[in-house]
N, C-alpha and C positions, 0 to 999 in steps of 0.2 A: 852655197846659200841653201839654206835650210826652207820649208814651205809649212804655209798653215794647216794642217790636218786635219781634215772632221773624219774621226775614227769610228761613228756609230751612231745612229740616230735609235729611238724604242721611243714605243709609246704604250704605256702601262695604262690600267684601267683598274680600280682602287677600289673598294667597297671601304666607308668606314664605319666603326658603332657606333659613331653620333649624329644626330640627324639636325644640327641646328641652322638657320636659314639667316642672312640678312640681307635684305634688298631681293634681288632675285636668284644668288648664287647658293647653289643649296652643297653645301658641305660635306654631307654624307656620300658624293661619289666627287672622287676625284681622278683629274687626266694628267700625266705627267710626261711630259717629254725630255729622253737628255741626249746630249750631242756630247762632243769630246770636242777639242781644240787644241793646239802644240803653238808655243810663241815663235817665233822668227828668231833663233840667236844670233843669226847672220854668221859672219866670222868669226865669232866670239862662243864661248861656252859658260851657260849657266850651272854652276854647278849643287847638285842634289844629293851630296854626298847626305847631307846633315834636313835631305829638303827642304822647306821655306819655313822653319822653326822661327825665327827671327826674323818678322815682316813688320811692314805697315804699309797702310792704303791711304792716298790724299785723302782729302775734306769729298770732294767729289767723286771716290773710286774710279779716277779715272787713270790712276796708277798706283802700282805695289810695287815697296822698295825692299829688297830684300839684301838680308846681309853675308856674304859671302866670309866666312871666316879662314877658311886657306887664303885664298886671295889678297882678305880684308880691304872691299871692294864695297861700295853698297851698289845694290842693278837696278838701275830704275825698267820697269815694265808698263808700256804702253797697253793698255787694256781693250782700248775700242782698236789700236790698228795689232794686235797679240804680237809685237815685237820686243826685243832689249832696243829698249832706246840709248843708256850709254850706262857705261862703268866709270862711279865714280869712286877713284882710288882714296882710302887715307893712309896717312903714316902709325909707326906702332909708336915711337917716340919721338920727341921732342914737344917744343912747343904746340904742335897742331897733332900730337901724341893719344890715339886711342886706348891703348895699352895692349895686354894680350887677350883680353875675351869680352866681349859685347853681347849682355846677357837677354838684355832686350829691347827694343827701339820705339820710338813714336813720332808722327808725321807730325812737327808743331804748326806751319802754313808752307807757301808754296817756295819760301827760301830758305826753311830751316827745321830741322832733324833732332831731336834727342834720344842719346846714346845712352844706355847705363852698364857699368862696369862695375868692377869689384868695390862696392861701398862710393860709387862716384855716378854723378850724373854727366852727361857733356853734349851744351850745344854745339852742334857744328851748319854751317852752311853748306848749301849744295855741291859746295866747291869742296869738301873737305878741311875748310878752315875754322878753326875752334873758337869759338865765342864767347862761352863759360865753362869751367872746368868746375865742378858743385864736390866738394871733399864732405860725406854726409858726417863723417868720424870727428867732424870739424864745425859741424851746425848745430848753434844752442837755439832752441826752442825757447823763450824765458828762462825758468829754469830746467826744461828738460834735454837731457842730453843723449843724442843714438849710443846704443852699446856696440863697441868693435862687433863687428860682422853685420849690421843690420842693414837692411835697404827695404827696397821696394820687391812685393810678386810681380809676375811676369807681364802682365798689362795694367796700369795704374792710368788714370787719365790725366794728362797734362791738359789745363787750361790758361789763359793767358800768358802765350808763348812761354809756358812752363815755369811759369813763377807759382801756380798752385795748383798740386797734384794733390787726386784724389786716388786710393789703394789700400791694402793692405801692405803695411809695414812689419818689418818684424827680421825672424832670425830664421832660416832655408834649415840649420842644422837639427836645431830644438824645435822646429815647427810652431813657435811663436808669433802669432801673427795678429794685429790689431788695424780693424779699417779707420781709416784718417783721412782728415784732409790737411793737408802740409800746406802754408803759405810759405816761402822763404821769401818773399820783399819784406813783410813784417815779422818775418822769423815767428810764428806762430803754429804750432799746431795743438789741434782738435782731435780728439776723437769721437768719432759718428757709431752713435746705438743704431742697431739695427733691432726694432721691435720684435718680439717671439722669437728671437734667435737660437736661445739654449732647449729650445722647445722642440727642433730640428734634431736629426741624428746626424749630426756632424763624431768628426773622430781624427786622432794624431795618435800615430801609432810609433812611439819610438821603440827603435835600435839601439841596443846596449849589450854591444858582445865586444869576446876579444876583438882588440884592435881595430873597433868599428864602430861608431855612433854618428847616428842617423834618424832620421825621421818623413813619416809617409801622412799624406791630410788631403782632405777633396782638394778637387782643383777648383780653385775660383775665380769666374771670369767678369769681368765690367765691360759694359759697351756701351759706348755712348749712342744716343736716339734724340737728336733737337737737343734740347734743353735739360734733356734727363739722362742718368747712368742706371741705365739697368744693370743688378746685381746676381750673379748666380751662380749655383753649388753643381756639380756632379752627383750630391748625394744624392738631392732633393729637386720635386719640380716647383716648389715655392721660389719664387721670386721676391726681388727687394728692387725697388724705383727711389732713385734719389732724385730729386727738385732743383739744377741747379741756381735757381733763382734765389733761394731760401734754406737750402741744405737741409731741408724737411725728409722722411724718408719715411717709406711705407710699405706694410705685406703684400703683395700681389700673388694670391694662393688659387691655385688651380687642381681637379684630380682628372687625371688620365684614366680612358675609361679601357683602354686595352694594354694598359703595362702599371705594375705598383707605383704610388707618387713619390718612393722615398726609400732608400736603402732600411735595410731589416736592425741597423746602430749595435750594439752590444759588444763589439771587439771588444779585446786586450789592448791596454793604456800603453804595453812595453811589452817588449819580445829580448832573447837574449841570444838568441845565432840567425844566421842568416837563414838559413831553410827552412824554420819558424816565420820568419819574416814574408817568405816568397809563399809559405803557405797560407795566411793568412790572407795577404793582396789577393791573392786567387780568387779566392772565396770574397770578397767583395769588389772585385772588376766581375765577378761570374751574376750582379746580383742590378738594377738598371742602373745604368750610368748616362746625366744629363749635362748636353751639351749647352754653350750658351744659345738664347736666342738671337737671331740674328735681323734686322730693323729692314722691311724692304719701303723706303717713302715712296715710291711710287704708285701701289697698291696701298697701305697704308696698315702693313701685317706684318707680324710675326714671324718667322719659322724655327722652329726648334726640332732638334734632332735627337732620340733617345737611343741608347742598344745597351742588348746583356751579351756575353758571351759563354764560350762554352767551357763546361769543367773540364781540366786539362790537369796531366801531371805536375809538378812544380816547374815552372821555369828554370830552366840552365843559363841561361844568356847572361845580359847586366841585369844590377840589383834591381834599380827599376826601370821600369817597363808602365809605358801609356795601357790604358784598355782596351786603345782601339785596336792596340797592335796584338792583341791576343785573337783567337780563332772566336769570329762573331756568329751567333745563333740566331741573332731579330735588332732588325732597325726599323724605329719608330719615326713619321715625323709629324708632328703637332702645327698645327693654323691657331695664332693669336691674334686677336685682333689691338688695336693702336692701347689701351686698356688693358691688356695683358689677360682676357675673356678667351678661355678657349673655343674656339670654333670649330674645328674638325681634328680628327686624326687618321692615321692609316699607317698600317704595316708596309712595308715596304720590303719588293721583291728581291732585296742585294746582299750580299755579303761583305762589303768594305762599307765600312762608316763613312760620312764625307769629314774632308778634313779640310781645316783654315775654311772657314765658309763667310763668304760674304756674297752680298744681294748688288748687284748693275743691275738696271732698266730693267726692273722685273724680274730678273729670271736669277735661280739659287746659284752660285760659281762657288766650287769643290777642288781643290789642290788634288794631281791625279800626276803619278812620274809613270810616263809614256815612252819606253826604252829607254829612259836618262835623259829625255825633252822633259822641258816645262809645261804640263797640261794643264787644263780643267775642265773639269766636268760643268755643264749648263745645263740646268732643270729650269722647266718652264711650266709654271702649272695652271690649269683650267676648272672650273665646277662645271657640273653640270645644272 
């Protein structure tokens, strides 16, 4: 039997360069507390081969289900008591058939899960039993038809029990990517402008060498908040708010007063070897890179998380490689307010990014592998 951990407690004291006040909580200093925590595996092991790449969190964060791909297992994670509550198995085939890789997941309610696989969507129940199997290769739009290879990026939001997702669709090879909203009970889809767009220093940088074609683009991430999906770039700290009421959608622009609000844009469209390629990334993961924000309701804020890191010789490893995983120089983190109004910032005294970030009862929770345990980091912040 494994035990819950509190590995560290610090309490940090923050100066930031902005000094704006609401109510009586004055921004410009900030108190940060963080603890560490290990889940309970019990008899059982989580495994972090691949860490928690492929999660989701109930409606209530009151659990994270993560997907085990050795296993092909999903774990559901008790959050208020830090335990694995249970492993639920699936099969690879047959009828109740996941297939071989499960790219990425979403909590649809409290009895049911969507999977997506290579060009496939698939509901399943808690039980592991399959509900809908969605062949995208196989859905007409009126007249519009997916092109072999196409799906969804890596978090798209399902709304009513995943009859209409909202993401960027497109092609992972060619870096083709178009945000939508997909209906499939009306077999319908939209595509959603996103105002000032091309206005941004966005960039797709494909690979076109021997025996290799590929392509590298910001990461863009959606998070739902109430009734709205906040929209956002790694490039940039401009922000996009969609309306689900109305599908309205709007610039939410902000400038950070102690880091650039936006990568420096000008790359190469195409590169033709790889060490061209790994040299280039460098040079824009070395330049700020912004994470999503993250929705805390109970306070009624923000938080977003910035860092650059440091110029390093090319990568040897795999082709690609996250920024956070490279050697980091400065982590930022930013206070929004419900509005997307910046209210404070401050530099921060760490050297690891936080990763998978989501907000329980206040306090920031940070994915952290604790000797091969399940952790997290807990930040609890105070104004003065």
């Amino acid at each position: 039997m494994k035990f819950i951990l509190l590995a560290f407690s610090i309490l940090i004291l923050f100066s930031c360069a902005t000094s704006v006040k609401e109510n009586v909580e004055d921004y410009s200093k900030i108190t940060l507390t963080m603890d560490t925590v290990v889940v309970d595996s019990g008899d059982d092991i989580i495994n972090l081969k691949y860490g928690i790449w492929t999660n989701t969190l109930s409606e209530d964060n009151k659990f994270l289900y993560l997907w085990n791909t050795g296993e092909r297992t999903m774990d559901k994670i008790n959050l208020e008591a830090l335990r694995l509550e249970k492993k639920i198995p699936f099969e690879r085939e047959g009828p109740n058939g996941v297939g071989d890789y499960v790219s990425w997941m979403s909590f649809l309610h409290e009895n049911e899960v969507l999977l997506a696989g290579f060009g496939t969507l698939l509901n399943f129940d808690m039980e592991g039993k399959k509900i809908r199997d969605l062949d995208l290769g196989k859905v007409t739009f009126g007249k519009v038809n997916l092109e072999a290879g196409d799906g969804f990026d890596r978090n798209p939001i399902p709304i009513e029990k995943g009859d209409v997702i909202y993401g960027y669709l497109g092609n992972g090879i060619n870096g083709t990517w178009t945000f939508v909203k997909a209906n499939f009970k009306e077999n319908r889809l939209t595509k959603i402008e996103l105002p000032g767009i091309n206005e941004l220093p966005d960039y797709k940088i494909l690979l076109e060498g021997d025996n290799i074609n590929s392509s590298a683009s910001p990461e863009r991430v959606l998070k739902k908040a109430g009734d709205r999906i906040i929209i956002s770039s790694s490039a940039y700290s401009t922000l996009y708010v969609l309306n689900l009421n109305n599908d309205s959608v709007y610039q939410a622009n902000y400038t950070p007063k102690l880091s650039p609000k936006q990568k420096k844009g000008g790359y190469p469209e195409k590169v033709e070897s790889v060490e061209r390629f790994r040299e280039v990334m460098a040079e824009i993961d070395a330049e700020i890179n912004f994470q999503a924000p993250v929705w805390d309701e109970q306070n009624r804020k923000f938080y977003r998380f910035s860092f650059e890191t440091l110029p390093t010789d090319i990568y040897k490893g795999p082709l690609f490689i996250s920024a956070h995983q490279r050697p980091i120089s400065k982590v930022y983190l930013s206070i929004l307010d419900e509005n997307l109004n910046l209210l404070g910032e401050t530099l921060l005294d760490i050297k690891q990014v936080p990763n998978t970030v989501f907000v329980r009862d206040g306090q920031i929770w940070s994915y952290v592998n604790v000797k091969d345990e399940l952790g997290f980091v807990r930040m609890s912040i105070k104004y003065e």
